[in-house]
Structures are given as C-alpha cells and as structure tokens.
N, C-alpha and C positions, 0 to 999 in steps of 0.2 A: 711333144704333147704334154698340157698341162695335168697333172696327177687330179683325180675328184677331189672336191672339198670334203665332201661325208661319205661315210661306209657306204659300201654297197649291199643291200642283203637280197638274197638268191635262194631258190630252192635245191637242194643238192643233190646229186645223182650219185651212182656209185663209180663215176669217173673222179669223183672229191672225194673218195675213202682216204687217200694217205693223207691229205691237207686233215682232214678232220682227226685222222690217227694223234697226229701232232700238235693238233692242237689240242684233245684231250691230253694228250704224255706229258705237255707245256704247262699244264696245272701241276700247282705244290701241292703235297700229300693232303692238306687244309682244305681243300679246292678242291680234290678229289673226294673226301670225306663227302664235304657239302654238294658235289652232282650226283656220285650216284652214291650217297646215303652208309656208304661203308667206304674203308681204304681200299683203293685198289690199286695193285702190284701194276707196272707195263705190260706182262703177259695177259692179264686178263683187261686192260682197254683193248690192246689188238684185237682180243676173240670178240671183243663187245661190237668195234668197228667193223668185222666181219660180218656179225651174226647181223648187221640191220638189216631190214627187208626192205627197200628203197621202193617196190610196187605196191607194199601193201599200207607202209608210217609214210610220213610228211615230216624231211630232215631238211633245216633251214639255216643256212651260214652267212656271219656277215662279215663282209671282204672289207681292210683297209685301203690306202690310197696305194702299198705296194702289193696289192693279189695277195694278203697270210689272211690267213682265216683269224676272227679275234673272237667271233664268238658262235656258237652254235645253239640249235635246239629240236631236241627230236620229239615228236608226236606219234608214239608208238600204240600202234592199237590194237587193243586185247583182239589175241587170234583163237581162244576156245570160245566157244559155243556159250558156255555159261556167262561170259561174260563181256556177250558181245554187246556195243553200245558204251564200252568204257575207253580210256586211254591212259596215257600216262606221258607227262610233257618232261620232261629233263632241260634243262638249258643252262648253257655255261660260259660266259664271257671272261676273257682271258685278261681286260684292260675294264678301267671305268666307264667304259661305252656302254650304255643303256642297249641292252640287247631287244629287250620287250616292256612298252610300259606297263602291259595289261596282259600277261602271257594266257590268262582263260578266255582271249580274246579268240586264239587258235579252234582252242577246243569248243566253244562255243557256235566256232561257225562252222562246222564237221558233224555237228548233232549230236555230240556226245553228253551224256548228261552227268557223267561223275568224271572227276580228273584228278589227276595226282602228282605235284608240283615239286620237284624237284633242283633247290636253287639257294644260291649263295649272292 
C-alpha cells in the first residue's frame, strides 16, 4: 500500500495521549519554551498530557506518511465560570509542516471571542 502524499490531520481522543506525550518530549528545551510559554521539565509535559480534558478542549494532530505525530494543537477552554467564552490554542509542530495557516480560525469558529496563542 502506497504511503499518503500529505499529513493527515485528525481530531485526537485520549486513545492518542502517549503519541502526543512524545511528541510534546520530542521538542528541544527552545520549542518547549515557545509552546507552553516557560521551560518545561518531562515530568511536567506528562502531567500536562494527562490533565487534558479530551470532552470538554478540541485536541488536533497531524499524522505523517508513517502514523508519528508531527504536530499538535489544543483548544483548551476556560472551565470557571468567569471566564467562560474564552480559550486558549497552544500548537506545536515538530518539523516545518505548516500545522495551521490561520490558527484563530479554530477559535473563531467555537464562538470564542478572546484567544491566546501560543506558538513558535
């Protein structure tokens, strides 16, 4: 069977937590810096890939031609009360693969009216 020409990008379930573990851990300390905003150690991506709430965010991966995950992005939405109608997109591609041309395209279409971008 011929391999796809292009990514494939999918919405993720929490049957894709380890794929996603890994590919968060697969960012250099630079690349981690720039997704989520500070350095983070491996012990704390794991608790992060744990902590998503896959019923309540919109987590999106884009698959190369062999099944690795190369790039991700999660659309996490604020869960208190005060500050509901917000979100917050993260997204982190592992290669030069354009993951998102327009990432407030997501939030845009969810109704949220503030976003906060997160990206290298």
């Amino acid at each position: 069977m011929a391999k796809p020409l292009l990514p494939l990008a999918t919405e993720l379930s929490p049957l894709d937590r380890a794929a996603l573990a890994r590919h968060f851990l697969a960012l250099d300390d630079a690349d981690r810096r720039l997704r989520f905003g500070v350095p983070q150690r491996d012990s704390a991506i794991r608790a992060y890939v744990e902590r998503i709430d896959f019923s309540r965010d919109a987590v999106f991966g884009v698959w190369d031609a062999d099944l690795q995950l190369i790039g991700a992005a999660h659309l996490a939405r604020a869960g208190k009360r005060a500050e509901l109608g917000k979100a917050q997109l993260g997204y982190a591609p592992i290669t030069s693969t354009t993951l998102f041309r327009d990432p407030s395209r997501g939030a845009d279409s969810t109704g949220f009216g503030l976003g906060m971008i997160h990206s290298f």
